[in-house]
PDB file of N, CA, C and O in Angstrom:
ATOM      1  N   UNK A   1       0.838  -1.191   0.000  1.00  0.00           N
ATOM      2  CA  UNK A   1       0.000   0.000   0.000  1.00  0.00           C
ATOM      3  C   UNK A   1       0.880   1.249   0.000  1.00  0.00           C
ATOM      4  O   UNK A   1       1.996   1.240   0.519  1.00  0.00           O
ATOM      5  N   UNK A   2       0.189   2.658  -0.779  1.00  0.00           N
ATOM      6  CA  UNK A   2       1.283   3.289  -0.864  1.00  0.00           C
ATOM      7  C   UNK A   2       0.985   4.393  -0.261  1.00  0.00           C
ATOM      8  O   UNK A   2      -0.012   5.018  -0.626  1.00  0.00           O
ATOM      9  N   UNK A   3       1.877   4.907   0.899  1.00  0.00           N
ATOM     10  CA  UNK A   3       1.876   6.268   1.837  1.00  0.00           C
ATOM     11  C   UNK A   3       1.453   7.042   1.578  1.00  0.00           C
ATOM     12  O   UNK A   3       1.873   7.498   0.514  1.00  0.00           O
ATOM     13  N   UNK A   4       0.539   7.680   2.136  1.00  0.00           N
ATOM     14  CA  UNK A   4      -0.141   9.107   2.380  1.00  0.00           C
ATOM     15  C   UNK A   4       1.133  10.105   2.690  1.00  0.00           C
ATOM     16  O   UNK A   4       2.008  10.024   3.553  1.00  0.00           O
ATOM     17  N   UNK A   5       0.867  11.221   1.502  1.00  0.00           N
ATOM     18  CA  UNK A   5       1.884  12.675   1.728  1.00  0.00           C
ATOM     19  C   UNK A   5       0.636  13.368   1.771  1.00  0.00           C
ATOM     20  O   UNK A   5      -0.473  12.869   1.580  1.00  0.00           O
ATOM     21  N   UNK A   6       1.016  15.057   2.150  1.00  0.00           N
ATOM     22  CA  UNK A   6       0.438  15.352   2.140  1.00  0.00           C
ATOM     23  C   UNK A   6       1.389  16.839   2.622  1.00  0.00           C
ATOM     24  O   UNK A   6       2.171  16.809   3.572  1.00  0.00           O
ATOM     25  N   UNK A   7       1.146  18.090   1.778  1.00  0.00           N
ATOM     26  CA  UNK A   7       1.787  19.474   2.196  1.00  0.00           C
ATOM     27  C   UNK A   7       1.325  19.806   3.716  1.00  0.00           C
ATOM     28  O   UNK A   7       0.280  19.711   4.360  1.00  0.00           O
ATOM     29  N   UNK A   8       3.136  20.404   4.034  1.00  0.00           N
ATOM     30  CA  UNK A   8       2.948  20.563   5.538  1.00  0.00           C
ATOM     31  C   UNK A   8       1.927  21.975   5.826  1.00  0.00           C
ATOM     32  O   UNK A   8       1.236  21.595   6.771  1.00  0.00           O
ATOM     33  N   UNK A   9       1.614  22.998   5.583  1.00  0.00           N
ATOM     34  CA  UNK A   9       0.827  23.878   5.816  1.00  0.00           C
ATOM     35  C   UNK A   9      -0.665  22.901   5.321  1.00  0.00           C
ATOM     36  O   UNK A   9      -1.293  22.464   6.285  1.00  0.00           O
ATOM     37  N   UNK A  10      -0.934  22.737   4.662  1.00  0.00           N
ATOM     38  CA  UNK A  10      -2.028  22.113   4.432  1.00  0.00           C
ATOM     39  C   UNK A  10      -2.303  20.966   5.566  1.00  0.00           C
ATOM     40  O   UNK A  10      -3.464  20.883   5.966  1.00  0.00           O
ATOM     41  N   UNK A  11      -1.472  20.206   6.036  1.00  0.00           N
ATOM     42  CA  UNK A  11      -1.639  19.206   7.512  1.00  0.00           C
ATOM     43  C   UNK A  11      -1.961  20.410   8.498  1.00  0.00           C
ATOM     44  O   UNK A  11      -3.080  20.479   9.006  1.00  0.00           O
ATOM     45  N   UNK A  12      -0.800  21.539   8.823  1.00  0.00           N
ATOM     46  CA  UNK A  12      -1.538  22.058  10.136  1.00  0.00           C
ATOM     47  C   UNK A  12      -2.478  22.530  10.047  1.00  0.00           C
ATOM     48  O   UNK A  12      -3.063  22.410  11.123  1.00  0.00           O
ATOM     49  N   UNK A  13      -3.304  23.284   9.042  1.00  0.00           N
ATOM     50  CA  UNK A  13      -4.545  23.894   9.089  1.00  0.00           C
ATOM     51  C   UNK A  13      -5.584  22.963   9.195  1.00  0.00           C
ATOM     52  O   UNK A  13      -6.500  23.317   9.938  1.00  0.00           O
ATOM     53  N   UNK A  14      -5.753  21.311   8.383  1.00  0.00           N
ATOM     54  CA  UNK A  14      -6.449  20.605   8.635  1.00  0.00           C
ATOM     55  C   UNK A  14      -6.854  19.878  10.054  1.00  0.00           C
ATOM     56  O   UNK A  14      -7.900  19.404  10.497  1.00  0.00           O
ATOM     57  N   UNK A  15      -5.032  20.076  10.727  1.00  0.00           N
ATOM     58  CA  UNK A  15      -5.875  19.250  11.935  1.00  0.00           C
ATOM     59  C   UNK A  15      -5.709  20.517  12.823  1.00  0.00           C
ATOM     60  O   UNK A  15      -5.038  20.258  13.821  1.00  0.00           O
ATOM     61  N   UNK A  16      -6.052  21.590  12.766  1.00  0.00           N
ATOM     62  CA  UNK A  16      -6.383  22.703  13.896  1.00  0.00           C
ATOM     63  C   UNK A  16      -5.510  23.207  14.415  1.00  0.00           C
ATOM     64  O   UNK A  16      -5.776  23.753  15.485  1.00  0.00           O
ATOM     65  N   UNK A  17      -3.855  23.273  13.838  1.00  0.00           N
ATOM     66  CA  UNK A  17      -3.219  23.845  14.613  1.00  0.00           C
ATOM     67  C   UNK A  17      -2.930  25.054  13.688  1.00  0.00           C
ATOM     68  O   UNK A  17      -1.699  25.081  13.680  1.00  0.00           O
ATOM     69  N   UNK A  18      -3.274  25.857  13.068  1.00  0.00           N
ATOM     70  CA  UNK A  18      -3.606  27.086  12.982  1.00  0.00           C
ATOM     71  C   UNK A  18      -4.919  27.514  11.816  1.00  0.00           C
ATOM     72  O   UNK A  18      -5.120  26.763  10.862  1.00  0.00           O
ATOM     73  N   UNK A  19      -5.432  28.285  11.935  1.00  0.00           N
ATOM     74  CA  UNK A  19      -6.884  29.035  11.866  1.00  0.00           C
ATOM     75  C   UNK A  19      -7.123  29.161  10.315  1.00  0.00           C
ATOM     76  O   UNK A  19      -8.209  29.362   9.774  1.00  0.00           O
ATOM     77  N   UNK A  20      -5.784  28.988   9.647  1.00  0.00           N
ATOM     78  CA  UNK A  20      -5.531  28.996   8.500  1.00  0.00           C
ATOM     79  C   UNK A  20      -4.407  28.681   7.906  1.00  0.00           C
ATOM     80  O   UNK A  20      -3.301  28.736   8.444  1.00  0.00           O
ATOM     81  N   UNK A  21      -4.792  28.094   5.977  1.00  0.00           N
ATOM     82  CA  UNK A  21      -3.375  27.731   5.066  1.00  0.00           C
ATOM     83  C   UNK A  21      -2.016  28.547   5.370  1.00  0.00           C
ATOM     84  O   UNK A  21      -0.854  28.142   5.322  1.00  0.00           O
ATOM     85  N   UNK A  22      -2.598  30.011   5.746  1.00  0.00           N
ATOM     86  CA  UNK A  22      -1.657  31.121   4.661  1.00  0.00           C
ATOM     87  C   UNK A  22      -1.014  31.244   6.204  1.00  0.00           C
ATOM     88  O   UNK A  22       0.176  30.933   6.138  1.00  0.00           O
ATOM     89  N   UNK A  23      -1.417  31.605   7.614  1.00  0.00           N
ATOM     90  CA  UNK A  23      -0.615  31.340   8.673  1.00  0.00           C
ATOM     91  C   UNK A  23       0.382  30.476   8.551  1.00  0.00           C
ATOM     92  O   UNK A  23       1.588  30.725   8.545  1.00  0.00           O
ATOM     93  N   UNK A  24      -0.418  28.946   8.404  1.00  0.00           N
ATOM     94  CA  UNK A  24       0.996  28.131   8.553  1.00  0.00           C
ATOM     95  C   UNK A  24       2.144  28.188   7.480  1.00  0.00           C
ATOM     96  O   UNK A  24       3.318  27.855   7.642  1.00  0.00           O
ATOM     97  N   UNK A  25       1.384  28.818   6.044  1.00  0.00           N
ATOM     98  CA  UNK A  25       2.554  28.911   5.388  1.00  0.00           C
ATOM     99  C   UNK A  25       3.597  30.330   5.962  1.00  0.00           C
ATOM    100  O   UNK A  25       4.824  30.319   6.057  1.00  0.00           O
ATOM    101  N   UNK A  26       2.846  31.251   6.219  1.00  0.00           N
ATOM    102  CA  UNK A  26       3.908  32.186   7.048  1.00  0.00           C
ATOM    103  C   UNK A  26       4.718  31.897   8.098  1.00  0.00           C
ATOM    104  O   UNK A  26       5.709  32.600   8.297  1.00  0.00           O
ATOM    105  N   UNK A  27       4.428  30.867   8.888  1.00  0.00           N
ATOM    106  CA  UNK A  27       4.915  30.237  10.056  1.00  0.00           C
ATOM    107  C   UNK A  27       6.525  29.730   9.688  1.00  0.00           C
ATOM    108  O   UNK A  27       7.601  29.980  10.231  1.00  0.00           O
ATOM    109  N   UNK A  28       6.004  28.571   8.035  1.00  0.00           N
ATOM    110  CA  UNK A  28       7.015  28.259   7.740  1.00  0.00           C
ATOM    111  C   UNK A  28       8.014  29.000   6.950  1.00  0.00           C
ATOM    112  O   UNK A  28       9.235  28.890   6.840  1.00  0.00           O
ATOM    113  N   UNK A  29       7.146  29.776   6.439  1.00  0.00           N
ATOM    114  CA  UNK A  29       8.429  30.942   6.018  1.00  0.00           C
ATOM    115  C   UNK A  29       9.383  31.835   7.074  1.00  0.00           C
ATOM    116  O   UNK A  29      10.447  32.423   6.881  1.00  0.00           O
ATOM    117  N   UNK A  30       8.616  31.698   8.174  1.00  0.00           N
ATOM    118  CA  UNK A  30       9.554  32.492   9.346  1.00  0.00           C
ATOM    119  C   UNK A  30      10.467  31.179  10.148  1.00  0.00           C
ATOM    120  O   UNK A  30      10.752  31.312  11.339  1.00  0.00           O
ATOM    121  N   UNK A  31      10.715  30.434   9.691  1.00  0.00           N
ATOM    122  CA  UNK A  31      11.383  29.262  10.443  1.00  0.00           C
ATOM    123  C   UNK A  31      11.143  28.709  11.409  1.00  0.00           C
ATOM    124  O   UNK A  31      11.950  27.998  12.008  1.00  0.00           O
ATOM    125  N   UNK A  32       9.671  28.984  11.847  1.00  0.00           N
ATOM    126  CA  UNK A  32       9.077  28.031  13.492  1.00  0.00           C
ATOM    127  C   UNK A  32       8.544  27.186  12.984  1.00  0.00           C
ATOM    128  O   UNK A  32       7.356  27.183  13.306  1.00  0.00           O
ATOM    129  N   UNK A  33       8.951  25.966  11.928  1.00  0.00           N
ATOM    130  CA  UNK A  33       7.693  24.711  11.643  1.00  0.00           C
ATOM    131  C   UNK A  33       9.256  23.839  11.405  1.00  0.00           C
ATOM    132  O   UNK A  33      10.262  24.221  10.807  1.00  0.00           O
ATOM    133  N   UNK A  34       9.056  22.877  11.941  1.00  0.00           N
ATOM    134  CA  UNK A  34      10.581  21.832  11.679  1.00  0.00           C
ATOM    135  C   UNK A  34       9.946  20.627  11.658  1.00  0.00           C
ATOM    136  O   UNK A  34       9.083  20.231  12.441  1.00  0.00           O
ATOM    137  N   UNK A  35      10.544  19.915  10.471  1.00  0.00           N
ATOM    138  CA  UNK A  35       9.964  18.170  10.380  1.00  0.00           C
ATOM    139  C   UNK A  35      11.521  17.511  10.592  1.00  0.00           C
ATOM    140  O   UNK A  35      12.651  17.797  10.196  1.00  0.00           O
ATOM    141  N   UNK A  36      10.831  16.322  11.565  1.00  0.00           N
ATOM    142  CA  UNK A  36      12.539  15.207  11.755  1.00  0.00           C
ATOM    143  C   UNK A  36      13.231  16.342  12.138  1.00  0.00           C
ATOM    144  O   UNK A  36      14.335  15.812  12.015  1.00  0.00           O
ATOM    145  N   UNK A  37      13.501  17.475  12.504  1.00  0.00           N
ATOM    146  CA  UNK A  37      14.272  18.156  13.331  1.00  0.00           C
ATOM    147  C   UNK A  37      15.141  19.381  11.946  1.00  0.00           C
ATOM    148  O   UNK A  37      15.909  20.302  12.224  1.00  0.00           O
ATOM    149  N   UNK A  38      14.740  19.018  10.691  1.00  0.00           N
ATOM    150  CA  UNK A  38      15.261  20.196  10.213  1.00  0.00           C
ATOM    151  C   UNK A  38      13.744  21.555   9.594  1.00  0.00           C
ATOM    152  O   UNK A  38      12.553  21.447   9.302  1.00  0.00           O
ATOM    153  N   UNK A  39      14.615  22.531   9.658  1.00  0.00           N
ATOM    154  CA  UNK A  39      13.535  23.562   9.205  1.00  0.00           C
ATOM    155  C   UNK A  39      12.929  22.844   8.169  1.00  0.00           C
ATOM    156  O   UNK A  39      13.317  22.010   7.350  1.00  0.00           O
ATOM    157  N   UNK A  40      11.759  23.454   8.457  1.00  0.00           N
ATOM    158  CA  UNK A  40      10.706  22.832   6.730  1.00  0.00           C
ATOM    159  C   UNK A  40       9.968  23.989   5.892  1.00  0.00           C
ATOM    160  O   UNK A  40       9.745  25.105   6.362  1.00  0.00           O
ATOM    161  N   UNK A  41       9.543  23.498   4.316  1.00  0.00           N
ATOM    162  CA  UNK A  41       9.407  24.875   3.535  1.00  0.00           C
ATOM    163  C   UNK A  41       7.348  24.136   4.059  1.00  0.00           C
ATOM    164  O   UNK A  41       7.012  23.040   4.507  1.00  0.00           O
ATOM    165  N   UNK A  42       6.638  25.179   3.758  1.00  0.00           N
ATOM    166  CA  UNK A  42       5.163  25.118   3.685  1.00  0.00           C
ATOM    167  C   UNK A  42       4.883  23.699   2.801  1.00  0.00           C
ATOM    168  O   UNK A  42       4.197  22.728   3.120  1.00  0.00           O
ATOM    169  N   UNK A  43       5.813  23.986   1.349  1.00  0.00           N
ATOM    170  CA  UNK A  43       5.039  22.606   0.395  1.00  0.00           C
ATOM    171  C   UNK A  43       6.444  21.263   0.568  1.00  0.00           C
ATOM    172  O   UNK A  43       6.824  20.647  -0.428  1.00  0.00           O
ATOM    173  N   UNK A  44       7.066  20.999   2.021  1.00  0.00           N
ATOM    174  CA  UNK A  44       7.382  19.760   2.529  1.00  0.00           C
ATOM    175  C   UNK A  44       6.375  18.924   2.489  1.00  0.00           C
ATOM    176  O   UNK A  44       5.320  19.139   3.086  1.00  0.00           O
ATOM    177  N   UNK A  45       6.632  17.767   1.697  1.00  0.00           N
ATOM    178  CA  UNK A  45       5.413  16.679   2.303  1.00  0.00           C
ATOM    179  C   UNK A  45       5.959  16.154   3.580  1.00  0.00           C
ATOM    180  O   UNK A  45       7.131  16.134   3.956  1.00  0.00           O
ATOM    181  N   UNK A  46       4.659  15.644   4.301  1.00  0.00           N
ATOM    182  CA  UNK A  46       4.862  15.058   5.461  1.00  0.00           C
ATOM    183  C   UNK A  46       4.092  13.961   5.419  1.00  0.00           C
ATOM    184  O   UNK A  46       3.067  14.140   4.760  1.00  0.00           O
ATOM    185  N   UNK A  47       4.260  12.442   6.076  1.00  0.00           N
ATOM    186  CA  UNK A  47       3.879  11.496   5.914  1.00  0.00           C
ATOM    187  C   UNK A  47       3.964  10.911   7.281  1.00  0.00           C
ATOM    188  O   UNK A  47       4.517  11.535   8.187  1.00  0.00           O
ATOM    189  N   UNK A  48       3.331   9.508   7.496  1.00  0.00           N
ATOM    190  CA  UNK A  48       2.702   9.122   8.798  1.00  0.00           C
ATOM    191  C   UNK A  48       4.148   9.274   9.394  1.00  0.00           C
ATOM    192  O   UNK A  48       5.078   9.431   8.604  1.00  0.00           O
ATOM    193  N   UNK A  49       4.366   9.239  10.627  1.00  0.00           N
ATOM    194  CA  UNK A  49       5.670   8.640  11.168  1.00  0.00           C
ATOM    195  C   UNK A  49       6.376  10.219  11.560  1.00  0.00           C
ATOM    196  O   UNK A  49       7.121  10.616  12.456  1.00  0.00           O
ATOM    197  N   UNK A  50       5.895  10.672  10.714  1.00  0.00           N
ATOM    198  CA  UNK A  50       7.068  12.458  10.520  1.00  0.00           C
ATOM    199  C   UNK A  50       7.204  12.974  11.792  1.00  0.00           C
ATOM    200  O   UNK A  50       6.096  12.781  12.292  1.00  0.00           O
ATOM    201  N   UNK A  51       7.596  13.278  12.255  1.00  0.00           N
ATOM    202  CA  UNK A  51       7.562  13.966  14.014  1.00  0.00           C
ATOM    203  C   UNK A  51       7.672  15.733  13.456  1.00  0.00           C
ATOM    204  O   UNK A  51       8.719  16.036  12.884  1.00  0.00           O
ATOM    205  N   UNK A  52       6.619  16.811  13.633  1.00  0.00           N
ATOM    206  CA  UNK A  52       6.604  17.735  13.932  1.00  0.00           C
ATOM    207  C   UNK A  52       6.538  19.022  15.168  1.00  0.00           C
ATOM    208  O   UNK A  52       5.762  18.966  16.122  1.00  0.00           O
ATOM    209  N   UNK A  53       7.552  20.212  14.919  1.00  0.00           N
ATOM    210  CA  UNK A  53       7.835  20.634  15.530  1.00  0.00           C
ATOM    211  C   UNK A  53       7.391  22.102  15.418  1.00  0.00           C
ATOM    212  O   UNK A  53       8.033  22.764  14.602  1.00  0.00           O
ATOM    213  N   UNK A  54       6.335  22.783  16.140  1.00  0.00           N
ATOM    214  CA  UNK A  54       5.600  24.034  15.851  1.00  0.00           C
ATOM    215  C   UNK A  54       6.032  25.244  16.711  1.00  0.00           C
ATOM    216  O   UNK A  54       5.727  25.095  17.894  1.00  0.00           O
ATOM    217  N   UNK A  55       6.521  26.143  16.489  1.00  0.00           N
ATOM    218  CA  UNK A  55       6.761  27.205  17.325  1.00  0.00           C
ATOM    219  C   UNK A  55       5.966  28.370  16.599  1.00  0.00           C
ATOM    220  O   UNK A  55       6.239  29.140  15.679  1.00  0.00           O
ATOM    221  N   UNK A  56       4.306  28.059  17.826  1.00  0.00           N
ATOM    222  CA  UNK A  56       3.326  29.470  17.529  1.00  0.00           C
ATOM    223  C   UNK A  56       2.493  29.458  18.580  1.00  0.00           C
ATOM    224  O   UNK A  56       2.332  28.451  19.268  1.00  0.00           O
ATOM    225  N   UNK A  57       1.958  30.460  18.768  1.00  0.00           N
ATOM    226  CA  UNK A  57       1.055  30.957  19.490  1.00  0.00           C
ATOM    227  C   UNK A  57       1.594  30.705  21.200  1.00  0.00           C
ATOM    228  O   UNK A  57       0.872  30.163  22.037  1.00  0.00           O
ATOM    229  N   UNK A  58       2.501  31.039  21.384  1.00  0.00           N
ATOM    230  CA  UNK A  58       3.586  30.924  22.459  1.00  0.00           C
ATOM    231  C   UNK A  58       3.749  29.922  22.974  1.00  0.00           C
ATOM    232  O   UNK A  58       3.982  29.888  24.182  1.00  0.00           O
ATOM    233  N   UNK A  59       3.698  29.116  22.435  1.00  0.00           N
ATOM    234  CA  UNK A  59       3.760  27.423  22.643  1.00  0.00           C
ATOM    235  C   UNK A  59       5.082  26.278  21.511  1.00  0.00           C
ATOM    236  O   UNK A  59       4.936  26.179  20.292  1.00  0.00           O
ATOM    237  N   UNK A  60       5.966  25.738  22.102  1.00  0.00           N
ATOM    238  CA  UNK A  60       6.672  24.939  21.224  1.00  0.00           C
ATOM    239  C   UNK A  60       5.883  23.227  21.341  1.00  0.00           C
ATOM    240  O   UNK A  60       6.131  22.395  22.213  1.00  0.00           O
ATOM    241  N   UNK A  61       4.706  23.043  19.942  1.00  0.00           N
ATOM    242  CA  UNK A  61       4.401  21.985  20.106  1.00  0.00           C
ATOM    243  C   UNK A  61       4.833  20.562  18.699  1.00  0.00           C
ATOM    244  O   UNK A  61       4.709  20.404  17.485  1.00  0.00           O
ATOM    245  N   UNK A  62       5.490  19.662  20.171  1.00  0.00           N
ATOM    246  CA  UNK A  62       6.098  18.702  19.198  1.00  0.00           C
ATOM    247  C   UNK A  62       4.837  17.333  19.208  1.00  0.00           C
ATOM    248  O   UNK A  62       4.166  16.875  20.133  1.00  0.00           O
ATOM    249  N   UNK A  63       4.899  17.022  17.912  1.00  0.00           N
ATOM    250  CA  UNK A  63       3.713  15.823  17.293  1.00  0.00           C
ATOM    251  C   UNK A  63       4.159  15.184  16.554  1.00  0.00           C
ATOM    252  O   UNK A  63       5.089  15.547  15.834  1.00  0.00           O
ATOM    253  N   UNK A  64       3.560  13.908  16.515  1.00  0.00           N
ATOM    254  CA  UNK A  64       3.733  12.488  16.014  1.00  0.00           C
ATOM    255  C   UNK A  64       2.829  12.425  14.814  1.00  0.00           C
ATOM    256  O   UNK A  64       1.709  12.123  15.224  1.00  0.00           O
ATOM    257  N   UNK A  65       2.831  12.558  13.691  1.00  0.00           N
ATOM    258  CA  UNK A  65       1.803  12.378  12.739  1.00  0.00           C
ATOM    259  C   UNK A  65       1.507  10.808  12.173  1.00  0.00           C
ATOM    260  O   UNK A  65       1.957  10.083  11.285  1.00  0.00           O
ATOM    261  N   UNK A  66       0.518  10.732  13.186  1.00  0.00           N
ATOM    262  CA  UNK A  66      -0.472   8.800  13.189  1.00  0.00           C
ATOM    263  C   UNK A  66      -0.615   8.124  11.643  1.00  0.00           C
ATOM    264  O   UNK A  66      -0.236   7.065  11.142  1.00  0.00           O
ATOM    265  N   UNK A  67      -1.561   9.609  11.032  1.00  0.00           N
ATOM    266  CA  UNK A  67      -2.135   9.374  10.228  1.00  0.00           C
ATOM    267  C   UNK A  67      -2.516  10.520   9.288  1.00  0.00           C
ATOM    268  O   UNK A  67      -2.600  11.670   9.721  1.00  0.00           O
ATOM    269  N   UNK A  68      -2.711  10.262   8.197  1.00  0.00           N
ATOM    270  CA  UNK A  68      -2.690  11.366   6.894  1.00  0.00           C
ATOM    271  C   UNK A  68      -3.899  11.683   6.872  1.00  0.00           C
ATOM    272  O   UNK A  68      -4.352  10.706   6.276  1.00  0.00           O
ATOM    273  N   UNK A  69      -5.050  12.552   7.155  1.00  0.00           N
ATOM    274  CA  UNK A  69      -6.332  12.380   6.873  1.00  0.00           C
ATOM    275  C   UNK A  69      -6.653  12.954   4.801  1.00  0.00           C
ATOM    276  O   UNK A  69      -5.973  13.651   4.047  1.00  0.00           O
ATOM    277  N   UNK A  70      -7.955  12.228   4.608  1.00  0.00           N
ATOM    278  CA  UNK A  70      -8.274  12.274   3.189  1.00  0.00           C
ATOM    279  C   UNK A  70      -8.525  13.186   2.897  1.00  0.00           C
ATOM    280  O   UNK A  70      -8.072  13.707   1.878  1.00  0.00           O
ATOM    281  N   UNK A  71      -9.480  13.822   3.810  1.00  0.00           N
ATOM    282  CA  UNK A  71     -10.715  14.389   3.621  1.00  0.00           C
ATOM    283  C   UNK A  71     -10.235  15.806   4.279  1.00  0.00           C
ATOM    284  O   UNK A  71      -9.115  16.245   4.538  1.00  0.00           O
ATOM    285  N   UNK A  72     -11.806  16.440   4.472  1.00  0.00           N
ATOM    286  CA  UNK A  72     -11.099  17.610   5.802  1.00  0.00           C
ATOM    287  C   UNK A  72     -11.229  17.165   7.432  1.00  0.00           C
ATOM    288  O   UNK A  72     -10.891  16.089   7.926  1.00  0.00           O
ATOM    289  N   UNK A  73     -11.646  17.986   7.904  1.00  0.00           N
ATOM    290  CA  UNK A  73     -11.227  16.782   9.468  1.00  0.00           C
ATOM    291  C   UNK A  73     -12.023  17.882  10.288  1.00  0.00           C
ATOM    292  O   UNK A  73     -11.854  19.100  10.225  1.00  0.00           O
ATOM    293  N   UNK A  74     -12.852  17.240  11.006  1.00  0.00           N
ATOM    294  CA  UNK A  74     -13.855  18.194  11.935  1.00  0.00           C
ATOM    295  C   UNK A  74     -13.014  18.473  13.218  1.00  0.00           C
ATOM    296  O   UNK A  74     -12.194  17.619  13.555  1.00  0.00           O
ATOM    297  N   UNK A  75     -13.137  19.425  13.839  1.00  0.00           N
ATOM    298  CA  UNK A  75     -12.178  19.959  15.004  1.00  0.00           C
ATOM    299  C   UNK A  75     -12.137  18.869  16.566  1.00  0.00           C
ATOM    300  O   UNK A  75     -11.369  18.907  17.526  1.00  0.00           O
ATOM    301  N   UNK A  76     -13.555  17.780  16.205  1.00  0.00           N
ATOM    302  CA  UNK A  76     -13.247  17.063  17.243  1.00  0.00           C
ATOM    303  C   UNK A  76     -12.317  15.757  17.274  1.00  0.00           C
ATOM    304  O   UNK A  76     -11.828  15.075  18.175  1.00  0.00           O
ATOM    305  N   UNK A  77     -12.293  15.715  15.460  1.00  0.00           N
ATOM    306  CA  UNK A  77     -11.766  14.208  15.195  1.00  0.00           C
ATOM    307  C   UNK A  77     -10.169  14.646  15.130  1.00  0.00           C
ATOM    308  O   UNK A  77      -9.265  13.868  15.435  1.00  0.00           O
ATOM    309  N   UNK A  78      -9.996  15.750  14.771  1.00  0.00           N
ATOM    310  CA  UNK A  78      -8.183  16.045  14.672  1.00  0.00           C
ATOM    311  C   UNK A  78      -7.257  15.652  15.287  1.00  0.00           C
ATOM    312  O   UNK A  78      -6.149  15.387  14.821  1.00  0.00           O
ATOM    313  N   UNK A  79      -7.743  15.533  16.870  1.00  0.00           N
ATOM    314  CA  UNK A  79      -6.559  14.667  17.652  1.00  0.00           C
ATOM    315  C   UNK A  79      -6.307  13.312  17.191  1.00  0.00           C
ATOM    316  O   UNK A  79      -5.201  12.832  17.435  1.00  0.00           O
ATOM    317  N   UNK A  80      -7.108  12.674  16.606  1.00  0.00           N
ATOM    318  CA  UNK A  80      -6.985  10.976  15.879  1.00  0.00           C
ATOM    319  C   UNK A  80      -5.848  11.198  15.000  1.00  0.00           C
ATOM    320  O   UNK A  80      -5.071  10.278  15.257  1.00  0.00           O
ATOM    321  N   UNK A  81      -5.353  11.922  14.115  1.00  0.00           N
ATOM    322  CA  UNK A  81      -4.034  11.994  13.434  1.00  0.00           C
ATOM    323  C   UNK A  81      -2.867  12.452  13.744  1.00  0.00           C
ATOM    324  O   UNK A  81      -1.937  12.631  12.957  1.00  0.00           O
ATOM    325  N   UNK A  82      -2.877  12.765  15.498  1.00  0.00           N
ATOM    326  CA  UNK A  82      -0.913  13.093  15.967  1.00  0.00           C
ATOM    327  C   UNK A  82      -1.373  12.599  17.116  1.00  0.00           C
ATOM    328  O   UNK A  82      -2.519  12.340  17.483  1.00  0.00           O
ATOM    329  N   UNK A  83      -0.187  12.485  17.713  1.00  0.00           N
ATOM    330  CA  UNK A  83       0.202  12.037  18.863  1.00  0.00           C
ATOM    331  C   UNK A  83       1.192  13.431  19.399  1.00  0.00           C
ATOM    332  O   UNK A  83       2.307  13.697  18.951  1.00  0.00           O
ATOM    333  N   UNK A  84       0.435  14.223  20.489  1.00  0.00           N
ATOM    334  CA  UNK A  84       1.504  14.646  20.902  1.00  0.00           C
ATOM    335  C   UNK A  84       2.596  14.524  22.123  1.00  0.00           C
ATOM    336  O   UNK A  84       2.416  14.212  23.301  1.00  0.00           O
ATOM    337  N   UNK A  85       3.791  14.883  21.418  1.00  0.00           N
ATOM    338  CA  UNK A  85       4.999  14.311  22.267  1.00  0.00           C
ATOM    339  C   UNK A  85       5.094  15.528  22.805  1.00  0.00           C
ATOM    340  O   UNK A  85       4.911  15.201  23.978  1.00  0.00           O
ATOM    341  N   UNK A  86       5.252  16.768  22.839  1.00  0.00           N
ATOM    342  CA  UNK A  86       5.486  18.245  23.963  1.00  0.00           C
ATOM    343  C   UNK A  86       4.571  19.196  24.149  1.00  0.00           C
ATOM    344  O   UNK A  86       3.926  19.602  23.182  1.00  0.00           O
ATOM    345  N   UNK A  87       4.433  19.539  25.008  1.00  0.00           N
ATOM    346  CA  UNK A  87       3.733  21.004  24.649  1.00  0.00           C
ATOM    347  C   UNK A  87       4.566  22.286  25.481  1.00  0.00           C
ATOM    348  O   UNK A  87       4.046  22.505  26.575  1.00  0.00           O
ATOM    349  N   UNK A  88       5.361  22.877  25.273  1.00  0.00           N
ATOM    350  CA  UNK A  88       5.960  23.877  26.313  1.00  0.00           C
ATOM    351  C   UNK A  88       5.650  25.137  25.834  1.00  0.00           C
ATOM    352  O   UNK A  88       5.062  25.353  24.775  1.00  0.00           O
ATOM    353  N   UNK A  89       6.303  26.498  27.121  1.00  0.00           N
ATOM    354  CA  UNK A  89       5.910  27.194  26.628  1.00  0.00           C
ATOM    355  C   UNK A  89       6.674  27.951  25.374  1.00  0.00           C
ATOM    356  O   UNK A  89       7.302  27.240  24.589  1.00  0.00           O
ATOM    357  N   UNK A  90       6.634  29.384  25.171  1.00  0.00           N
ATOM    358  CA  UNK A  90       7.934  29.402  24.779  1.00  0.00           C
ATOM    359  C   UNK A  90       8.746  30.831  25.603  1.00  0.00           C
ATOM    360  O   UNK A  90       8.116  31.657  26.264  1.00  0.00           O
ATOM    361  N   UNK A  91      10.112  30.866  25.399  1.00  0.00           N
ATOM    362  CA  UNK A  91      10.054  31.966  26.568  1.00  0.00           C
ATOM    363  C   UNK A  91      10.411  33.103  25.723  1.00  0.00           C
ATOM    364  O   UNK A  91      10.496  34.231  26.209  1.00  0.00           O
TER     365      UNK A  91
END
């Protein structure tokens, strides 16, 4: 079977970690979005397994991406596709 990709701004807006595409693509243009530990551009694919790393909304949050969703993703089901590994603040 063959892996779900899927653009990294397009993953955070789907599963709720920011309000919108064009945020997270600004996010990643300002260097607070890191996949596997190096900076990432907005159109990085990311795939199950990827460990992400978010520095926004004064929070450094690191996640496990479970699962690729298809579709769009209702705000209650979003936690079903990461696992998160941190949440700190930031100082």
């Amino acid at each position: 079977m063959k892996r779900r990709k899927m653009r990294l701004d397009l993953l955070l807006n789907k599963l709720c970690f920011t309000k919108t595409r064009s945020i997270a693509k600004n996010a990643c243009d300002k260097g607070l979005v890191s996949v596997n530990g190096k900076t990432a551009k907005a159109s990085q694919n990311v795939q199950e397994g990827d460990i992400i790393l978010l520095k926004l909304y004064g929070f450094a949050h690191e996640m496990r991406v479970s699962s690729i969703p298809t579709g769009n993703v209702a705000k209650k089901d979003a936690g079903t596709y990461f696992e998160m590994l941190s949440r700190e603040p930031l100082n």
